[in-house]
BALOBA-552107 format. One line per field, with one value per atom (N, C-alpha, C): residue number from 1; residue in three letters; chain; atom name; x, y, z. Coordinates in pm, whole numbers. Example, Ala and Ser with C-alpha at 12.3 -4.5 7.8 and 13.67 -1.06 7.14 Angstrom:
REM BALOBA-552107
n <- c(1  1  1  2  2  2)
res <- c(ALA  ALA  ALA  SER  SER  SER)
chain <- c(A  A  A  A  A  A)
atom <- c(N  CA  C  N  CA  C)
u <- c(1319  1230  1320  1285  1367  1290)
v <- c(-569  -450  -330  -225  -106  3)
w <- c(780  780  780  708  714  787)
//
This chain:
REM BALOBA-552107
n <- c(1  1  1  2  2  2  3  3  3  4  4  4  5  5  5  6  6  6  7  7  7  8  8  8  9  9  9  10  10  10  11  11  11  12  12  12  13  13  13  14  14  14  15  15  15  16  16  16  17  17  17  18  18  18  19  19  19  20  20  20  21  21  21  22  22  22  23  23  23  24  24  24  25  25  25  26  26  26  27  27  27  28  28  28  29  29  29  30  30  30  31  31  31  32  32  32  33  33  33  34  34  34  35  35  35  36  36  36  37  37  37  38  38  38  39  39  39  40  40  40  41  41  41  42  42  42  43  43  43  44  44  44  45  45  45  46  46  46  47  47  47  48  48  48  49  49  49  50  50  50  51  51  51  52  52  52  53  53  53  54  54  54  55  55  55  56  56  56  57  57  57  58  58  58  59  59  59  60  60  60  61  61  61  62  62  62  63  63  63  64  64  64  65  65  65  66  66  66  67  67  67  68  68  68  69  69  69  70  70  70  71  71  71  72  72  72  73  73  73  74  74  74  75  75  75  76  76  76  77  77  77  78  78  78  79  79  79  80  80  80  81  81  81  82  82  82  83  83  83  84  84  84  85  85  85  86  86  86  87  87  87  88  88  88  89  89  89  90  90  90  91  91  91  92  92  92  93  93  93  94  94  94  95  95  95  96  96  96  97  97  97  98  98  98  99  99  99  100  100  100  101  101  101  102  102  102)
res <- c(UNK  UNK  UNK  UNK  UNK  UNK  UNK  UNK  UNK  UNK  UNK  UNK  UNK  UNK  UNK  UNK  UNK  UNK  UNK  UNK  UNK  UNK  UNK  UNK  UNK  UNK  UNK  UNK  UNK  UNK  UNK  UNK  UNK  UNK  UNK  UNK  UNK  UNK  UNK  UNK  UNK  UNK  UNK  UNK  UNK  UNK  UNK  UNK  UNK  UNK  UNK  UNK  UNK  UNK  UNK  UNK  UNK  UNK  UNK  UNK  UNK  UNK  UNK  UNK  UNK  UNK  UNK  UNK  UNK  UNK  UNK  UNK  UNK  UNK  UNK  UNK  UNK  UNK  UNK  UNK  UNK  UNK  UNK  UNK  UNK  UNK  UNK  UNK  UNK  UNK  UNK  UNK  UNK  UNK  UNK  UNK  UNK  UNK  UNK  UNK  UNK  UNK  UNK  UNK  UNK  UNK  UNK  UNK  UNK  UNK  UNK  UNK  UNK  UNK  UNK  UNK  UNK  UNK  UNK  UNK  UNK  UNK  UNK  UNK  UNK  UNK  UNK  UNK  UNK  UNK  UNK  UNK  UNK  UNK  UNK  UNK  UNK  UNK  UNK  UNK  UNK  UNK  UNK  UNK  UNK  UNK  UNK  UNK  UNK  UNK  UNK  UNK  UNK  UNK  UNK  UNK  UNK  UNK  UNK  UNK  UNK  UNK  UNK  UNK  UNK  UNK  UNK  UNK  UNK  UNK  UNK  UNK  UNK  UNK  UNK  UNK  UNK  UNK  UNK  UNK  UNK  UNK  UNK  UNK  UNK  UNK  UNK  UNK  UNK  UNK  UNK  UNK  UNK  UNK  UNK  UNK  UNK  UNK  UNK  UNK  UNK  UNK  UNK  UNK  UNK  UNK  UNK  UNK  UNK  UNK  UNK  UNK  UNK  UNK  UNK  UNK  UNK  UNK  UNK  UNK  UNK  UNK  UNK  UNK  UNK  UNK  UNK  UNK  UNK  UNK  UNK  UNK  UNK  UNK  UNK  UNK  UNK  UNK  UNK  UNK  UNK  UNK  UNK  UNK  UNK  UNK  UNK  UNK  UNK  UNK  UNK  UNK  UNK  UNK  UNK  UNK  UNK  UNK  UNK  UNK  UNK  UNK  UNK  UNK  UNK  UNK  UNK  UNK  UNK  UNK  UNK  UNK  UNK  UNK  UNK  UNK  UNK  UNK  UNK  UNK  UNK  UNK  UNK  UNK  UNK  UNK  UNK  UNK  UNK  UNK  UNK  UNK  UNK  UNK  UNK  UNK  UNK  UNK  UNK  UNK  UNK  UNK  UNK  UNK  UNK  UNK)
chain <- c(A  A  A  A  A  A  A  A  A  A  A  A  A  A  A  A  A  A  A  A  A  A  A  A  A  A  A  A  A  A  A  A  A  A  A  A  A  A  A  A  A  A  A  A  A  A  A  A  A  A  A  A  A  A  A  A  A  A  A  A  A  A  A  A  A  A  A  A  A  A  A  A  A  A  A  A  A  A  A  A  A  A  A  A  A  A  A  A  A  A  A  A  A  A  A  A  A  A  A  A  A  A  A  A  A  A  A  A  A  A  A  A  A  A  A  A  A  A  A  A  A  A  A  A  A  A  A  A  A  A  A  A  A  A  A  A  A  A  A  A  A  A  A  A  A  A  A  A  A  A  A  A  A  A  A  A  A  A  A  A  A  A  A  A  A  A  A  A  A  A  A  A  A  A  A  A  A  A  A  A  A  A  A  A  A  A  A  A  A  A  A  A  A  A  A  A  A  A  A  A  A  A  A  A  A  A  A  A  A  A  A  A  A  A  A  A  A  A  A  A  A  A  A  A  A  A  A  A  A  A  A  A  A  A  A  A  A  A  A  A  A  A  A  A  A  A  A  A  A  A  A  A  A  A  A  A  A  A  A  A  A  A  A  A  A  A  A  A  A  A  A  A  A  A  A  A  A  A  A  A  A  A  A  A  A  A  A  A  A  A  A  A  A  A  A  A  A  A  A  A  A  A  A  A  A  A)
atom <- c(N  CA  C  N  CA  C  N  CA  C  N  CA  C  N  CA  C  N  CA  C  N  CA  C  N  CA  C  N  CA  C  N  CA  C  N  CA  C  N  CA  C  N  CA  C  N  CA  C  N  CA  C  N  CA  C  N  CA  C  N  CA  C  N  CA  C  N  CA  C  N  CA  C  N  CA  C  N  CA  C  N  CA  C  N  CA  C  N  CA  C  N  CA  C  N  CA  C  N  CA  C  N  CA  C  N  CA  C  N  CA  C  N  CA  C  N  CA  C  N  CA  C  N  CA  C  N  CA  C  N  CA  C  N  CA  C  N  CA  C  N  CA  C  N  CA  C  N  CA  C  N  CA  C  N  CA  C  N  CA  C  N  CA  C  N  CA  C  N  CA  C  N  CA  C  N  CA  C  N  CA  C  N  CA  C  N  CA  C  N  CA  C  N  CA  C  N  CA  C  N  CA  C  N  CA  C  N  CA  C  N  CA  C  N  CA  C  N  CA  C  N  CA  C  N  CA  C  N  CA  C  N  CA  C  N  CA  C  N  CA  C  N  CA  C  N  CA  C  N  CA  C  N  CA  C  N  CA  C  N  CA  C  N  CA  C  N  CA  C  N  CA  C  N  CA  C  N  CA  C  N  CA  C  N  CA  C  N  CA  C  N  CA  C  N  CA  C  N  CA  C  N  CA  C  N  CA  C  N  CA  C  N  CA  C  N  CA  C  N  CA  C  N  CA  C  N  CA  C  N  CA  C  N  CA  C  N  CA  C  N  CA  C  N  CA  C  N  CA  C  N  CA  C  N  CA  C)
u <- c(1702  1644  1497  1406  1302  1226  1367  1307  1356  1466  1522  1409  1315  1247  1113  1080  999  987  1171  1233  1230  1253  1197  1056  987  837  765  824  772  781  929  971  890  858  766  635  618  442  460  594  642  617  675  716  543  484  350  317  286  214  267  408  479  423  396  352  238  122  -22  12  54  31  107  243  248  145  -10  -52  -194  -184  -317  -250  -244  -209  -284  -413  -484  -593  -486  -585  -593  -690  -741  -656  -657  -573  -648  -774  -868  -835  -778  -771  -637  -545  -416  -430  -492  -492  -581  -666  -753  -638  -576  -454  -385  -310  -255  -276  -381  -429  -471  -496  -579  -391  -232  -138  -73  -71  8  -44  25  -67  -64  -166  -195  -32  27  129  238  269  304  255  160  86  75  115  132  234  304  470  516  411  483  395  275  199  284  340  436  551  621  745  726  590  552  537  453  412  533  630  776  900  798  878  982  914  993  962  902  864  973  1052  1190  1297  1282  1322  1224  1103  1006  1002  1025  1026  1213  1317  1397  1429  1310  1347  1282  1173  1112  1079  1017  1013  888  944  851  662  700  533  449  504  441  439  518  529  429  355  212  107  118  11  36  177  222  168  224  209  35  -49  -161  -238  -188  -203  -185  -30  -22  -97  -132  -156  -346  -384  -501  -522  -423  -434  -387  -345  -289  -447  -489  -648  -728  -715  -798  -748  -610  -627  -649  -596  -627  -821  -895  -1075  -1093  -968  -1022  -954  -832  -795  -899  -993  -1054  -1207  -1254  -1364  -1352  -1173  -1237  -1190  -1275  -1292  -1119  -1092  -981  -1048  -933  -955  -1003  -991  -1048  -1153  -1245  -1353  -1455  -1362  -1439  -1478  -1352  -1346  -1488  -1498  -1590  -1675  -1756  -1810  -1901  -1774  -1871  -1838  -1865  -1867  -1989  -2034  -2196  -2294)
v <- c(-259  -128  -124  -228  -232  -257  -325  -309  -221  -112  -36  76  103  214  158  -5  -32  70  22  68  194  290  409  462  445  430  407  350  275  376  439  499  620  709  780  800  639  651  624  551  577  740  787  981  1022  1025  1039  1010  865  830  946  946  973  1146  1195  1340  1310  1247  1263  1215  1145  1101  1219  1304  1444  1525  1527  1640  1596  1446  1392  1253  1223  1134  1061  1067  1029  913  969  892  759  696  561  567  378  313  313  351  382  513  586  740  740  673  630  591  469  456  549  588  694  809  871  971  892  805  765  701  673  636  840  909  1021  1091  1056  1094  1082  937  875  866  920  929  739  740  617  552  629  557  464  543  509  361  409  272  158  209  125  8  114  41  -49  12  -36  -216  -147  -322  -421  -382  -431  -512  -417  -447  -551  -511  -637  -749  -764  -880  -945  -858  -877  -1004  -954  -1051  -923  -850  -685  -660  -812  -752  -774  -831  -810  -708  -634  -488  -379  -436  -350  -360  -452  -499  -429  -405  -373  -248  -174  -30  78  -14  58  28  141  111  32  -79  -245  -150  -29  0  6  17  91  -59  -134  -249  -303  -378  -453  -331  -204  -140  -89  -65  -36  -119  -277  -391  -400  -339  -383  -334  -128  -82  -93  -130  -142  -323  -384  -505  -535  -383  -400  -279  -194  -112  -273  -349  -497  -545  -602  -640  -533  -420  -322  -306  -314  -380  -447  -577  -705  -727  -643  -641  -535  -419  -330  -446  -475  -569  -670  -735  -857  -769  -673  -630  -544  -554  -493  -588  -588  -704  -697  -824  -794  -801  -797  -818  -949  -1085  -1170  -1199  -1143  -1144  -1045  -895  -895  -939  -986  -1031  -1175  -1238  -1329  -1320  -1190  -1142  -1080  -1037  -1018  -1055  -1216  -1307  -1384  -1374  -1447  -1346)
w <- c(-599  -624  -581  -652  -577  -414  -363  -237  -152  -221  -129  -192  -277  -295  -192  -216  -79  67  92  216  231  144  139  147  50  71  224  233  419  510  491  569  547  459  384  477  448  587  679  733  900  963  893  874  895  795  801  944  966  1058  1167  1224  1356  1352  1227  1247  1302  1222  1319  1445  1477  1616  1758  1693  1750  1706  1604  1623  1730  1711  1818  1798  1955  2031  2035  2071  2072  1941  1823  1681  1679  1605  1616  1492  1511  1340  1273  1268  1147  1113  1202  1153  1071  1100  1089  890  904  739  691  746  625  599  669  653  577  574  488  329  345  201  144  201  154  102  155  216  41  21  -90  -228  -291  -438  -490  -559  -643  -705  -771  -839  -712  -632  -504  -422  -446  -363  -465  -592  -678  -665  -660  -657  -538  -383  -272  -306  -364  -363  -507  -536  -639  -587  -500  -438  -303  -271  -144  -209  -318  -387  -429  -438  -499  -358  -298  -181  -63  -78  -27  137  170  339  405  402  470  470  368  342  443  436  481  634  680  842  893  816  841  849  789  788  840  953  1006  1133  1225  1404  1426  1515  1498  1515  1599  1667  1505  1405  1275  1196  1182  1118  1054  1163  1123  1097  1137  1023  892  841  721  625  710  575  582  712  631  549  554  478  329  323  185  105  189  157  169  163  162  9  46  -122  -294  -172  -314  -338  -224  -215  -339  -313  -338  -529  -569  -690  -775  -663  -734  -757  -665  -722  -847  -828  -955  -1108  -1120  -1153  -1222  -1142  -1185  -1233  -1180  -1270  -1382  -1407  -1548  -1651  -1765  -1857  -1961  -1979  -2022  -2205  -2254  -2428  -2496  -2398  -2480  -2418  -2328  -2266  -2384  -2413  -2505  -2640  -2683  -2839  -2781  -2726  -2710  -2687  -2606  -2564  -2774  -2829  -2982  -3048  -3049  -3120  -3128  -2973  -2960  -3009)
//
């Protein structure tokens, strides 16, 4: 289930991508992920960095056209990056309990 909603998902910003590129041919892969991160709501990108972490790139490499491949996964594997820092700066509960104790 989870990696066929991967497989979906993917396909989701395959779709995305293949529209911008019929409305300008011309766009850079910087233009490419900024559309797409601005494209996918948070919970979403939640799940796809879930389901990658999950071991889901073989679902993900199977369900989509090779030209999109390596920028999907680096999209979504830079929104994982991009948790795993919100993730580590925020203080968990026994950081604070220790934190007021000194």
């Amino acid at each position: 289930m989870l990696f066929r909603s991967l497989a979906e998902a993917a396909a989701e910003i395959q779709d995305l991508l293949q529209q911008l590129e019929r409305t300008n041919p011309s766009v850079s892969e910087a233009e490419m992920v900024a559309y797409v991160n601005e494209e996918i709501q948070p919970d979403l990108k939640s799940r796809l960095v879930k389901a990658l972490k999950a071991g889901g790139e073989a679902a993900l490499e199977s369900s989509l056209d090779s030209h999109y491949i390596n920028l999907i996964r680096a999209i979504i594997k830079g929104w994982s990056y991009s948790e795993d820092i919100e993730q580590s700066a925020t203080p968990s509960k026994s950081d604070s309990v220790s934190d007021s104790e000194n």
